[in-house]
N, C-alpha and C positions, 0 to 999 in steps of 0.2 A: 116516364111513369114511375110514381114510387114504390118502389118493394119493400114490401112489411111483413115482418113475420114475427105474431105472438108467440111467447115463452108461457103455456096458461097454467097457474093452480099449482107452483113449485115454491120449495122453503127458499126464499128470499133470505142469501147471509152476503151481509152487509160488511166491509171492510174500511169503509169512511167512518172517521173518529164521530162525527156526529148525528148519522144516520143508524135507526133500529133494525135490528129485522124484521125480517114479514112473512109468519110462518106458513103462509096461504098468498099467494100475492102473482101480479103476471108482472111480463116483462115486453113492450114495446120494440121492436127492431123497426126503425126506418131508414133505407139506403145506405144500413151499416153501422148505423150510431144507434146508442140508445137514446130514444123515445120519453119511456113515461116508464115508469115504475109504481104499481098500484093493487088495489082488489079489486077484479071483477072490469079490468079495463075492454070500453068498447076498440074492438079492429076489426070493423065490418069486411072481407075481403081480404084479408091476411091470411097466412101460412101458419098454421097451428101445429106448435109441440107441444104435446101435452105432457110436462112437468110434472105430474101428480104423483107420490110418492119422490121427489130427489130435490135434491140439494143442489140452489143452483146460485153460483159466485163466480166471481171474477176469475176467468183463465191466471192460472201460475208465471210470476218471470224470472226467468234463472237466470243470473246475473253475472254468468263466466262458465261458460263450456269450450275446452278443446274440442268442438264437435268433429273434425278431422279424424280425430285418434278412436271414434265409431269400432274403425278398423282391427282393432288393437284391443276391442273389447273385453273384460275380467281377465287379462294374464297379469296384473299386478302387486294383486292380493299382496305379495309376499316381498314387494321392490320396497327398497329406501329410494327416499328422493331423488339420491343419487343414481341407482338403478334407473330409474325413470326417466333420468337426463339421458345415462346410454344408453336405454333399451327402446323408448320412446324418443325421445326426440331428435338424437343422431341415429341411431343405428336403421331405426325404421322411417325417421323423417329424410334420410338421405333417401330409400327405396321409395318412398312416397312421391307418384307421380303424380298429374295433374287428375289425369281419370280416377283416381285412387282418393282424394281431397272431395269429387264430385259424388263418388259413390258414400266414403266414409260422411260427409258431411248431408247426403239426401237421408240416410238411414239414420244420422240423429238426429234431424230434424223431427223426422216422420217417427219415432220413438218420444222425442218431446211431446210433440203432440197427443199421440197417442194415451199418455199420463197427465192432460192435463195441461201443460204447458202452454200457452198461447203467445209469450214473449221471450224471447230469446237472444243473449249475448255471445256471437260466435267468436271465442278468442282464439283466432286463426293463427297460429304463430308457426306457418308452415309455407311460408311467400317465397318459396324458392325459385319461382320467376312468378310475370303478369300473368301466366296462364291457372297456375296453382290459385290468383284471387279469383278469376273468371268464373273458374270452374265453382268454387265455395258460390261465389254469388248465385251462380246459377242453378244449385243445388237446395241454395235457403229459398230462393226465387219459387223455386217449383214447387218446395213442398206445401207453400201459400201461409206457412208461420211468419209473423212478424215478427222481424228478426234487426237486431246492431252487429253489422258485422264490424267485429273489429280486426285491423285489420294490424298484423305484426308483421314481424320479420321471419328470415330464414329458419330452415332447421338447425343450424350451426351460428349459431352469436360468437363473436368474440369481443370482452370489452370493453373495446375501443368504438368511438362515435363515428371516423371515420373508416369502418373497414366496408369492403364493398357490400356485404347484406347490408348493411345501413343507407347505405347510398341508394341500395335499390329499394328499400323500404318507403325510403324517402319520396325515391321519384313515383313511382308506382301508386301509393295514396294520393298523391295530387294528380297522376292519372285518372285514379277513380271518381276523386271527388268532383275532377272536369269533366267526366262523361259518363259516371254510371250516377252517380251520388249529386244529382244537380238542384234535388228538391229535398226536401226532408218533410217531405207529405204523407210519401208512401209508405208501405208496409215494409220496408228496407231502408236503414237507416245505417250512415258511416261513424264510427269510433277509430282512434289510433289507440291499439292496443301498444303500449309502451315498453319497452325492455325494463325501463327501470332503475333506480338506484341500487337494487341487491345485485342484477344480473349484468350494468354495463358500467358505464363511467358516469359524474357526475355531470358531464357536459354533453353525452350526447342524451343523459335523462334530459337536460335544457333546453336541448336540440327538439327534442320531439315533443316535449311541451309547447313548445314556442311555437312548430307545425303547427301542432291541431290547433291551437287557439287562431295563428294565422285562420286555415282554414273553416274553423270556426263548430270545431267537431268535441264530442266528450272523450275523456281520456281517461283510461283502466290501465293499472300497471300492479303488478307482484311486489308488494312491497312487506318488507319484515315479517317473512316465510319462514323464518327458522327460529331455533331458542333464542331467547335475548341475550344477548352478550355483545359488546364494545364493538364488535365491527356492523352491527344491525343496528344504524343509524339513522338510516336512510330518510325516515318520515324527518327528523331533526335536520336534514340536510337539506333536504329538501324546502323545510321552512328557512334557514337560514339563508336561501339562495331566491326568497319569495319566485315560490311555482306556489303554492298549497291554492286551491279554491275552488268552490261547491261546482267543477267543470270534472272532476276528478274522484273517480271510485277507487279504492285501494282492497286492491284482493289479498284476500289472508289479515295480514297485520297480526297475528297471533304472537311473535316477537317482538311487539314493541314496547315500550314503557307506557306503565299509567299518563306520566310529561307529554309522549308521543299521543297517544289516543286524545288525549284532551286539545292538543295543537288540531288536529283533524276534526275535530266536535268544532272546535272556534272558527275555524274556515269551513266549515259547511260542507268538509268533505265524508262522503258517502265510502259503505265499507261492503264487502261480499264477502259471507265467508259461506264454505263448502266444508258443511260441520264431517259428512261423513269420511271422507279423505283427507281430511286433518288430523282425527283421531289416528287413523287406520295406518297413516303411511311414516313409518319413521325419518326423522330428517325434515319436516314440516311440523312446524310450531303449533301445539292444540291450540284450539278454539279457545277464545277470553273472553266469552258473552258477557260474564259477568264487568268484566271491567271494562269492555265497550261502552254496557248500560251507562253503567257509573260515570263514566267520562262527559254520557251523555250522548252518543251516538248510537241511532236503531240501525241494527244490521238489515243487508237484504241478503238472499241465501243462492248458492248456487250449487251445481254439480259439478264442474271440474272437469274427470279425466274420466272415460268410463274405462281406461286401464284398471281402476281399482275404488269404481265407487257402481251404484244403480243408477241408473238413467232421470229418474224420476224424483219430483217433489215432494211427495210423502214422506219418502226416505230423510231426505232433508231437515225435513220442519220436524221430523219425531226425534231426529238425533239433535237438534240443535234445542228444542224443548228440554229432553233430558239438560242436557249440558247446562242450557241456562236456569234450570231447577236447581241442580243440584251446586251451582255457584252460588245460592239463594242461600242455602243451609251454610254456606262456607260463609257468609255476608258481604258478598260482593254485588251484591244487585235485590233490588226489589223483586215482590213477586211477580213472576211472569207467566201471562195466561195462554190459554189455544189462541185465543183472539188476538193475542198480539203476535206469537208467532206466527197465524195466516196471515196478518199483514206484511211480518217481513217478504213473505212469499210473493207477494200482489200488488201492495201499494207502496212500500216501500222501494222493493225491486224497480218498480215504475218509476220512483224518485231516482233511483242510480243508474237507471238506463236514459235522463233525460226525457223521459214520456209520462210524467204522471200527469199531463192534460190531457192525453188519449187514452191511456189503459190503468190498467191496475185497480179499480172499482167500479163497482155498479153504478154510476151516476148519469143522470140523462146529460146527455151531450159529448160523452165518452163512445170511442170506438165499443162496438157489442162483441169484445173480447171475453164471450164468456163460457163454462162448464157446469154440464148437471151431472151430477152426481148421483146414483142411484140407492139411496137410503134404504129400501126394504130388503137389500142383499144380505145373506147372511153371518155376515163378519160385521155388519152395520146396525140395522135394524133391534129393538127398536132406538131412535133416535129420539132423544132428550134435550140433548146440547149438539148444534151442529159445527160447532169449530171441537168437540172433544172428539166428538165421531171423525172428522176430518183428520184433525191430528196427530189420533192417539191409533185409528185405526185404519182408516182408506188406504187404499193403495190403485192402480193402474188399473185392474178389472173391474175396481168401481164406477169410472169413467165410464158413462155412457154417452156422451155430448158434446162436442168442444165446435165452437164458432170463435172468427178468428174475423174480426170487422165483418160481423154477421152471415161471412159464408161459412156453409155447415162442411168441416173436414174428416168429421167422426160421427157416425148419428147410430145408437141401436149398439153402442157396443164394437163397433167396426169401421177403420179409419177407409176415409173413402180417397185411396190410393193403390197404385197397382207394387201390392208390395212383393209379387212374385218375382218383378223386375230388379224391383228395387234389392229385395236378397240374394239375386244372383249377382249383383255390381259389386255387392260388399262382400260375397263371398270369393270370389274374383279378386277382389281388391285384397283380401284378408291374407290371401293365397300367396300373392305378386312380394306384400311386402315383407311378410314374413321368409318368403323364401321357400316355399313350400310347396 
């Protein structure tokens, strides 16, 4: 039997470059996908949410989370990058157990969501056995986000291709890909999150290129994270050795050349930046919106580390709006609107995670990855423009709605999870790895 449930009488905002909004409008759910989008649509026998007063658009996709490092939440205000390497990812990634991966990893999920999020890129770089991916999977698994996990290496890199985190990074993915990872249907989908040209050698960045494409997976790597200068080559090295192609998102890039961003525009390669912890964290290279644009490549946005950023998309899209403004006044990029920045958040994202047939707008035949927004709140209200309101203003207690392939996870302002459990894991966990 088909399950349908109307969306009735909500601001319809539209993220598809050729579709309008629809400031009165319902929304279709059948067995998960959207339906129909229209005014006044008959669904005799359906499940009615009445939308009336909010804003309602395509769930958010964050496009590169340490969701592991949950655990680890705001102590890093104050880290350089380098701080972060030891204090985050050896010092606390060797303490981190596999229970600690499940708990840190169900409470960001369940915080994604809770802001909105409905797609999610786990870059798990914390594979210090099969158990540490088990546990991640089993954590995005539950919290019912549709999720890419990608899947890295150990707490400790060194960069050499054959050292044994490699090896077992190695084997372990094509573990996954053979028995967890055998469809790419479901609301779990595999990525090789890659070490990289800045963080290993050039030959085992080839190595893992060469994996995922074997296996037939997208691939996200940390590429030109720090100032530019003569050893931040990487994207030029990369081309030189032909890996570059529209299979491949590059996080950060803020150290690259105008040369280097335009080689990534030409090959179709997709970019994430994480405007707020790029600003914030010394030793990572700010944000280049403007000369992304210029290059010709749209960013999609993500969060990072909640070491030293907010959990959440709003945050995002308001610092990266700034950013891309005020590169506007410098002349490096055309004007850029709310509307384009909530695309990086939705449709774009959807392009760098490989899902933009499933997610990332309102269109019929798209999974019903979607979020209302409650417009008559009063940091909101009244609403004029709903991507200014969005952008300029929303944040996580606006959130009243999130469906995620049409099941409802948050309805009424309250994510429908048992989060008493869930904050004892991570507290637990916060405890264990800290030492504490």
């Amino acid at each position: 039997m088909t399950q349908r449930t109307l969306i009735r009488g909500g601001w319809i905002v539209r993220t598809d470059e050729s579709d309008a909004d629809l400031p009165h409008g319902d929304l279709l759910i059948e067995d998960g996908t959207i339906a129909a989008i229209g005014p006044s649509l008959a669904a005799d026998g359906a499940e009615t949410i009445d939308a009336s007063g909010m804003l309602v658009l395509p769930g958010f996709v964050d496009t590169h989370r340490h969701t592991w490092q949950t655990t680890l939440r705001h102590r890093g205000g104050d880290w350089s990058l380098d701080d972060y390497f030891a204090q985050a990812r050896i010092a606390a990634g060797q303490r981190t157990r596999p229970e600690d991966v499940y708990a840190g990893t169900l409470f960001g999920a369940l915080t994604a969501i809770d802001s909105g999020i409905t797609t999610l890129l786990d870059w798990s770089h914390i594979q210090n056995s099969p158990a540490h991916a088990d546990a991640a999977v089993a954590a995005l698994a539950e919290s019912g986000l549709r999720a890419v996990f990608g899947h890295g290496g150990a707490s400790i890199e060194t960069p050499q291709g054959t050292d044994p985190a490699a090896q077992r990074h190695s084997v372990d993915i094509r573990r996954l890909r053979r028995e967890r990872f055998t469809s790419d249907d479901g609301l779990l989908t595999l990525a090789m999150a890659a070490t990289g040209p800045d963080y290993s050698s050039d030959v085992a960045t080839a190595e893992d290129f060469a994996l995922a494409r074997e296996l037939g997976i997208r691939i996200t790597a940390h590429v030109a994270t720090r100032e530019p200068g003569p050893e931040n080559r990487g994207i030029e090295r990369m081309h030189a050795a032909g890996l570059l192609g529209p299979d491949i998102t590059v996080v950060h890039g803020g150290g690259a050349t105008d040369h280097a961003l335009k080689l990534l525009a030409d090959h179709g390669v997709t970019v994430s930046v994480s405007a707020q912890i790029e600003l914030g964290m010394d030793g990572l290279a700010v944000p280049v919106l403007g000369r992304m644009l210029a290059a010709g490549l749209t960013p999609s946005l993500s969060v990072d580390s909640e070491t030293a950023t907010a959990g959440d998309m709003f945050t995002q899209m308001r610092t990266a709006f700034a950013i891309a403004r005020r590169d506007r006044f410098e002349g490096r990029n055309a004007r850029v609107s709310t509307r384009d920045v909530l695309r990086w958040a939705t449709l774009q994202g959807a392009r760098a995670t490989g899902l933009e047939h499933r997610t990332g707008s309102l269109t019929a035949g798209k999974a019903a990855d979607i979020i209302l927004i409650r417009a008559t709140d009063v940091n909101l209200a009244p609403v004029s423009s709903p991507t200014d309101a969005i952008v300029l203003a929303a944040h996580p207690g606006n959130v009243d709605t999130v469906l995620v392939a049409g099941r409802v996870l948050k309805r009424g302002g309250r994510l429908h999870a048992d989060l008493d459990r869930a904050r004892r894991l991570v507290q637990a966990s916060h405890e264990h790895v800290l030492g504490s």
